[in-house]
N, CA, C and O atoms as a GROMACS GRO file, in nm:
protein
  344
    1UNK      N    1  10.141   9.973  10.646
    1UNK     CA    2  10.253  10.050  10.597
    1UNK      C    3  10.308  10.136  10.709
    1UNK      O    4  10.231  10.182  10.794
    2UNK      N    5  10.421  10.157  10.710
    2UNK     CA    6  10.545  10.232  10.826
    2UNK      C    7  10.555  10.354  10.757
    2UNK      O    8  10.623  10.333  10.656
    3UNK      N    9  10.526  10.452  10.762
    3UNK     CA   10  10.615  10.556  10.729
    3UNK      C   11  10.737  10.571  10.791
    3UNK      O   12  10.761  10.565  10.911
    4UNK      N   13  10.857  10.603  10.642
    4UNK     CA   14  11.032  10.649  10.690
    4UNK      C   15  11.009  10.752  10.741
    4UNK      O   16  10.923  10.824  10.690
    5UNK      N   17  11.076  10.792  10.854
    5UNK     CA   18  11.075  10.911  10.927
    5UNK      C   19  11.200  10.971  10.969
    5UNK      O   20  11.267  10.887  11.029
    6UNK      N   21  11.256  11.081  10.961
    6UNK     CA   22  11.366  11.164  11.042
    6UNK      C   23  11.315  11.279  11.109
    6UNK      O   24  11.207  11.311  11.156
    7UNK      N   25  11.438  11.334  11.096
    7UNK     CA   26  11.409  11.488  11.155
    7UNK      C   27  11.340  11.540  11.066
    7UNK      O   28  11.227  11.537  11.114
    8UNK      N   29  11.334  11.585  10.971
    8UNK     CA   30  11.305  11.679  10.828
    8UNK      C   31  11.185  11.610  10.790
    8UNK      O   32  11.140  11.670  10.692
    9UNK      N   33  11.106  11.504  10.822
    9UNK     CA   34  10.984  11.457  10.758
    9UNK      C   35  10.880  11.498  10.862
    9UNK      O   36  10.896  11.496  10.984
   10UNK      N   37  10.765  11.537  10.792
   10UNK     CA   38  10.658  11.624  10.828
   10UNK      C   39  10.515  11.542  10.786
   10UNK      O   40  10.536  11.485  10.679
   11UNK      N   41  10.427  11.526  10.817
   11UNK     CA   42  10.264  11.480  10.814
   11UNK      C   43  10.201  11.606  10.731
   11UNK      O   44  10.177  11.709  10.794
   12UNK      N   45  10.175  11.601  10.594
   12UNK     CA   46  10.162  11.713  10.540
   12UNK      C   47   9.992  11.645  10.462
   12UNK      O   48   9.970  11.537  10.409
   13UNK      N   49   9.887  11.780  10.491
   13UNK     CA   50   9.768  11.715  10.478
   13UNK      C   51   9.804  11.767  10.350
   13UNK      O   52   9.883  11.857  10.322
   14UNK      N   53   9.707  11.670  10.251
   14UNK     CA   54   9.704  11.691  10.101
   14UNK      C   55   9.615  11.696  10.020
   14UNK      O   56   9.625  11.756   9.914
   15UNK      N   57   9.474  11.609  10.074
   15UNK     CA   58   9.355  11.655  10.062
   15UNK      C   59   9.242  11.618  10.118
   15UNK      O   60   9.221  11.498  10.132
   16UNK      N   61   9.149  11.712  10.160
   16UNK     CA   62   9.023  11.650  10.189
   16UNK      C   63   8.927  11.681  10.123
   16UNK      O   64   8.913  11.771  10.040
   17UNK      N   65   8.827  11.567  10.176
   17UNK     CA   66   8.717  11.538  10.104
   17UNK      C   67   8.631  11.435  10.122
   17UNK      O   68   8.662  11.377  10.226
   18UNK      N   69   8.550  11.392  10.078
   18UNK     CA   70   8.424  11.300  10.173
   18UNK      C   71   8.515  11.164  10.147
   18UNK      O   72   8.610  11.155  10.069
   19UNK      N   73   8.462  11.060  10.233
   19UNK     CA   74   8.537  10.947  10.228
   19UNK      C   75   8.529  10.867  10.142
   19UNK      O   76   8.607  10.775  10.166
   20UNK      N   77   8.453  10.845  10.013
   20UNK     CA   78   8.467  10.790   9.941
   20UNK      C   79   8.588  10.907   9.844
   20UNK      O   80   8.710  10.891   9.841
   21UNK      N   81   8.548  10.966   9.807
   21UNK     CA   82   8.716  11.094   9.722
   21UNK      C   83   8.841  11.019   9.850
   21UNK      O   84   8.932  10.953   9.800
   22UNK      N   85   8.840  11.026   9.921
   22UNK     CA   86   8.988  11.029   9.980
   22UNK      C   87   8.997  10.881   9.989
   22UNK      O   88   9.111  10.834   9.981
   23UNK      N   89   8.913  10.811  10.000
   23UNK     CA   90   8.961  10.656   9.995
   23UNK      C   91   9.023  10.628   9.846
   23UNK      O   92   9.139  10.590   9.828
   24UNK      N   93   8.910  10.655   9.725
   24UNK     CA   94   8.981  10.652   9.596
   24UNK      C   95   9.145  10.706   9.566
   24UNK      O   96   9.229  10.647   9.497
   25UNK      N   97   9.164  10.855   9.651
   25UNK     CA   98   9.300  10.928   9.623
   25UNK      C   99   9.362  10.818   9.698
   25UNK      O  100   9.452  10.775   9.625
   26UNK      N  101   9.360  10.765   9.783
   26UNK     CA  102   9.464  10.643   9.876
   26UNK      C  103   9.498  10.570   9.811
   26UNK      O  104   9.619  10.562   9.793
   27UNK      N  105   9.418  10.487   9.748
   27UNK     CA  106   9.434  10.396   9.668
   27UNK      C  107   9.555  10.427   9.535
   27UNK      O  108   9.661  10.369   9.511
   28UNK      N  109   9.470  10.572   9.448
   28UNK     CA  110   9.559  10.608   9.341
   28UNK      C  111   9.700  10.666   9.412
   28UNK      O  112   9.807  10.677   9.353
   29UNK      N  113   9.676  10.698   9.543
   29UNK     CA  114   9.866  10.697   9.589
   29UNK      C  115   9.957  10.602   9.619
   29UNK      O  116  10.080  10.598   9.621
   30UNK      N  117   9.855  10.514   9.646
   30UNK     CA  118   9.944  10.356   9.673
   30UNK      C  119   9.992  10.295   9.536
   30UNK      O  120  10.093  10.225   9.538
   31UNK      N  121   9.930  10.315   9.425
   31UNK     CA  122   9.929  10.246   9.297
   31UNK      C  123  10.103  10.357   9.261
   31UNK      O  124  10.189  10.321   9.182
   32UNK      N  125  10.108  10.472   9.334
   32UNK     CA  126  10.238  10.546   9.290
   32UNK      C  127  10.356  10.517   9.365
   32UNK      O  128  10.471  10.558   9.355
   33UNK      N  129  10.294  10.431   9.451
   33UNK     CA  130  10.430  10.362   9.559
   33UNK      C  131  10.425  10.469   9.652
   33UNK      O  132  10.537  10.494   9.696
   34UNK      N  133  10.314  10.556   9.708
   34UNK     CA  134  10.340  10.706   9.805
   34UNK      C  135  10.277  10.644   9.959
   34UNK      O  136  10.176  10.578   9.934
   35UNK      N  137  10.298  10.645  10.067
   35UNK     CA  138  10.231  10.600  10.159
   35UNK      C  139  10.128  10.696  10.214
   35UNK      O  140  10.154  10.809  10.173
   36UNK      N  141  10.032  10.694  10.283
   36UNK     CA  142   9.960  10.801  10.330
   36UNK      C  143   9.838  10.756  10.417
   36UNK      O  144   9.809  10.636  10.408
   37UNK      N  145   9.787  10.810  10.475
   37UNK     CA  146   9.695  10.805  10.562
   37UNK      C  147   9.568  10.854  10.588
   37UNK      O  148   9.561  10.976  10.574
   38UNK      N  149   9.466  10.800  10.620
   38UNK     CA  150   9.340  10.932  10.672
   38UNK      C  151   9.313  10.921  10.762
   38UNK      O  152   9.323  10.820  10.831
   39UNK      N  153   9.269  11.022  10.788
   39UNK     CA  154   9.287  11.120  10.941
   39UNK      C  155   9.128  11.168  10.940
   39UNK      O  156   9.086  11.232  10.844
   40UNK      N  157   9.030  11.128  11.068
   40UNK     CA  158   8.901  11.179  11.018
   40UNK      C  159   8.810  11.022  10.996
   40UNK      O  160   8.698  11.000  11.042
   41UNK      N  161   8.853  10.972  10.953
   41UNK     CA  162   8.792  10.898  10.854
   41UNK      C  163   8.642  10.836  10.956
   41UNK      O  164   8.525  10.865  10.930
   42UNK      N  165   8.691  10.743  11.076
   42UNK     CA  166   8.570  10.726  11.156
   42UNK      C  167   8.504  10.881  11.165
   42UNK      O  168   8.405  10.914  11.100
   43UNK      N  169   8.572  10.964  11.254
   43UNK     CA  170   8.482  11.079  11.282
   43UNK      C  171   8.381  11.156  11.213
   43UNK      O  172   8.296  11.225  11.269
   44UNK      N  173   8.396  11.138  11.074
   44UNK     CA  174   8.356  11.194  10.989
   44UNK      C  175   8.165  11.145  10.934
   44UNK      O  176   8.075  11.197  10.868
   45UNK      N  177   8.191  11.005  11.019
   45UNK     CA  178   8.083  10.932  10.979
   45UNK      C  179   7.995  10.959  11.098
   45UNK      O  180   7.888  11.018  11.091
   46UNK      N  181   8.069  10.892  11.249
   46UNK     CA  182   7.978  10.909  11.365
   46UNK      C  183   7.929  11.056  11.393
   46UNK      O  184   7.812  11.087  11.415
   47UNK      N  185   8.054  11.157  11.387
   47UNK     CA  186   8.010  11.254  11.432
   47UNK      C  187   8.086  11.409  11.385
   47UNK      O  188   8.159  11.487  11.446
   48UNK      N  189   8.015  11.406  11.216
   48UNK     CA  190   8.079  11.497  11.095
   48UNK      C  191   8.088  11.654  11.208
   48UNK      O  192   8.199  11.708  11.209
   49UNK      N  193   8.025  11.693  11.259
   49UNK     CA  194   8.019  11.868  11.306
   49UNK      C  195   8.176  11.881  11.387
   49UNK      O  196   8.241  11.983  11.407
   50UNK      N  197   8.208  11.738  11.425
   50UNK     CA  198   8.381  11.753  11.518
   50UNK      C  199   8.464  11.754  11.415
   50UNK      O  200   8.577  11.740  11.461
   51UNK      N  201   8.468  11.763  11.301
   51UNK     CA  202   8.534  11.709  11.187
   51UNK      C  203   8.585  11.896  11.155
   51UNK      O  204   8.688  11.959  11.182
   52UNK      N  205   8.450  11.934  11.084
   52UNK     CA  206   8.457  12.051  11.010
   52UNK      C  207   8.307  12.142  11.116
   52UNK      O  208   8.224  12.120  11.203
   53UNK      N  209   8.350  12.230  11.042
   53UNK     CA  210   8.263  12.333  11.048
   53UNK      C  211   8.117  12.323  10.960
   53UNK      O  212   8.126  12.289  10.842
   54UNK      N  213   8.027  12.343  10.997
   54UNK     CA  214   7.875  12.317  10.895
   54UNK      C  215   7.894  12.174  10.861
   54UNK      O  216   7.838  12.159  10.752
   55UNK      N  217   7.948  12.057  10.902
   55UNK     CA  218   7.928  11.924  10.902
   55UNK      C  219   7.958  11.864  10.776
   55UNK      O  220   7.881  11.772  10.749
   56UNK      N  221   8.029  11.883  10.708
   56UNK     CA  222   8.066  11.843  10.592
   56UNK      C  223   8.126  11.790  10.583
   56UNK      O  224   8.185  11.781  10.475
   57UNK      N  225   8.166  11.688  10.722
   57UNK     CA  226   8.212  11.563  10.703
   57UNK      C  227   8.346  11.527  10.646
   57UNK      O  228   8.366  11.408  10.618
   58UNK      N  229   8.462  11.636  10.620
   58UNK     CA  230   8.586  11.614  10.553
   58UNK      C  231   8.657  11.468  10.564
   58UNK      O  232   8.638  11.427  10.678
   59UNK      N  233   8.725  11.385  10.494
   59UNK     CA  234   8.826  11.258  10.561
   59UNK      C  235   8.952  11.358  10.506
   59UNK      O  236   8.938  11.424  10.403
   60UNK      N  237   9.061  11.362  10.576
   60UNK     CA  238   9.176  11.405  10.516
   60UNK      C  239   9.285  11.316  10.489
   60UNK      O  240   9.325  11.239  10.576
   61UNK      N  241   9.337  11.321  10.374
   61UNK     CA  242   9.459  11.182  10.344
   61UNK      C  243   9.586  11.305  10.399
   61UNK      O  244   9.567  11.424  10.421
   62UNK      N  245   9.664  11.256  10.405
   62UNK     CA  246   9.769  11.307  10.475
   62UNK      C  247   9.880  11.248  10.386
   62UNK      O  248   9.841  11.162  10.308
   63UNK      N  249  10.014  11.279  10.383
   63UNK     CA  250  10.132  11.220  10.280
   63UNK      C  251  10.280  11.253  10.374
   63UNK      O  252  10.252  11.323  10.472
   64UNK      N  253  10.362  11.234  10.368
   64UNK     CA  254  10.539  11.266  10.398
   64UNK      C  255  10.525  11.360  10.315
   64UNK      O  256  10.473  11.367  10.204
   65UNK      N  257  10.603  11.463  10.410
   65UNK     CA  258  10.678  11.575  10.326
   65UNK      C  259  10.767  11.540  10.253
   65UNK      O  260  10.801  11.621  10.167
   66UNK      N  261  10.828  11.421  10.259
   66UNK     CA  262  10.909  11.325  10.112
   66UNK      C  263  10.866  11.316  10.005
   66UNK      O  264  10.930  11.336   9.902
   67UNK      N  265  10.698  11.270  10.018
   67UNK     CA  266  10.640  11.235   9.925
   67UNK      C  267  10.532  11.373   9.828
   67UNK      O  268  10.450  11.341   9.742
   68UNK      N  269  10.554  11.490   9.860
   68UNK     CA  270  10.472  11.558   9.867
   68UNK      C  271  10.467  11.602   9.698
   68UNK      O  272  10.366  11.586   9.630
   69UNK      N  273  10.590  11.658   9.647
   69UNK     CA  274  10.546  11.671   9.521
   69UNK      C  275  10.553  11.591   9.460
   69UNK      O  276  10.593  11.626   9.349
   70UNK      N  277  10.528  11.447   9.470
   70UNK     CA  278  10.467  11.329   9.363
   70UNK      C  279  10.331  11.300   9.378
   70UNK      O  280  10.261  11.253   9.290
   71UNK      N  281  10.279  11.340   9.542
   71UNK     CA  282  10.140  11.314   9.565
   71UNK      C  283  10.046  11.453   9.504
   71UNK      O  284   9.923  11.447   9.493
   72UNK      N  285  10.118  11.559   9.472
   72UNK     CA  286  10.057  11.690   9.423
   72UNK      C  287   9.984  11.612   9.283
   72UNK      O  288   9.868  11.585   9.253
   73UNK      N  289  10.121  11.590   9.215
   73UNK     CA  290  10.102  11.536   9.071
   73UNK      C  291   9.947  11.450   9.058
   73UNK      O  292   9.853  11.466   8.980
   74UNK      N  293   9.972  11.333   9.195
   74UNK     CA  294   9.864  11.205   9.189
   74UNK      C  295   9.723  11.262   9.154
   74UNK      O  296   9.642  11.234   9.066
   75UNK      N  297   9.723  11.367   9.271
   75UNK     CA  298   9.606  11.469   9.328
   75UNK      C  299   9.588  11.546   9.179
   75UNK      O  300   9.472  11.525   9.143
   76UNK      N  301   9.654  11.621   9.086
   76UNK     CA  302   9.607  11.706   8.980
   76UNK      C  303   9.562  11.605   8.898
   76UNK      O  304   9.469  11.633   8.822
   77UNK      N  305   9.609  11.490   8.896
   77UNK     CA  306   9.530  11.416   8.764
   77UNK      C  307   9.420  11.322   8.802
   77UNK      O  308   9.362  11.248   8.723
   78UNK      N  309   9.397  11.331   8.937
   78UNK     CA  310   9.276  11.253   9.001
   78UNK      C  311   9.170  11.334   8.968
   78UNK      O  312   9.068  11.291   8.914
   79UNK      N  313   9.197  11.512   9.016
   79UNK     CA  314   9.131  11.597   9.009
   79UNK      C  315   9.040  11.627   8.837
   79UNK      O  316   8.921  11.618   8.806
   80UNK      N  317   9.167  11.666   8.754
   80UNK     CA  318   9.136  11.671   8.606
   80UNK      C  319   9.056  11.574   8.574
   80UNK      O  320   8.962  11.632   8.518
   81UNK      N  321   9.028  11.434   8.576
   81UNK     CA  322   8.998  11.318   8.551
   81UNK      C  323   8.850  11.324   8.581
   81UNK      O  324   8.760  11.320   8.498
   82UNK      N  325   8.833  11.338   8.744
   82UNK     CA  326   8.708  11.393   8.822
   82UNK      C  327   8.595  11.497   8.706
   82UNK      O  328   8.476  11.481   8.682
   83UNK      N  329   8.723  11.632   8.638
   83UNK     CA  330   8.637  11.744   8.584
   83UNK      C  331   8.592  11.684   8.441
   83UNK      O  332   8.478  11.709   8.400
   84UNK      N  333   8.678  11.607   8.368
   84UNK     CA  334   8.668  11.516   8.259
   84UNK      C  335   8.513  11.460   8.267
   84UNK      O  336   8.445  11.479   8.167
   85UNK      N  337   8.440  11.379   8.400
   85UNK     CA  338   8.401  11.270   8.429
   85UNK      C  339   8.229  11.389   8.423
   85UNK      O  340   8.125  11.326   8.441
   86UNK      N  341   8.223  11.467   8.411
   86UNK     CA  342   8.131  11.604   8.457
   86UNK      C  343   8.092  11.635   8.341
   86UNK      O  344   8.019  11.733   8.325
   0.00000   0.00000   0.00000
């Protein structure tokens, strides 16, 4: 996938979280037609302490500032769903 790009479009991180959570959110953003990316994703495995702080290994999906308040939406009901699942 290409991200559309201009002047006004921005790489806006949207969430992190271990790589299986951010691979799942990719997926449920692609199923919304949103493009996005992770950022992290090797590093996180070989060598988590370059990642974050205390090694916790973050992957971050990333979105277009185009896409940002439809990927909010994706993200609150991935989230709710998650607290549902508890």
């Amino acid at each position: 996938m290409i991200m559309k790009a201009n002047n006004q479009t921005k790489a806006i991180e949207l969430f992190a979280g271990t790589h299986w959570e951010a691979a799942m959110l990719q997926n449920l953003l692609e199923n919304a037609q949103i493009e996005s990316f992770l950022m992290d994703e090797a590093m996180s495995s070989i060598a988590p302490w370059h990642t974050s702080p205390g090694a916790s290994a973050p992957v971050r999906v990333v979105v277009s500032s185009e896409d940002l308040d439809k990927a909010i939406e994706v993200v609150k009901d991935y989230e709710e769903k998650i607290k549902e699942e508890k």
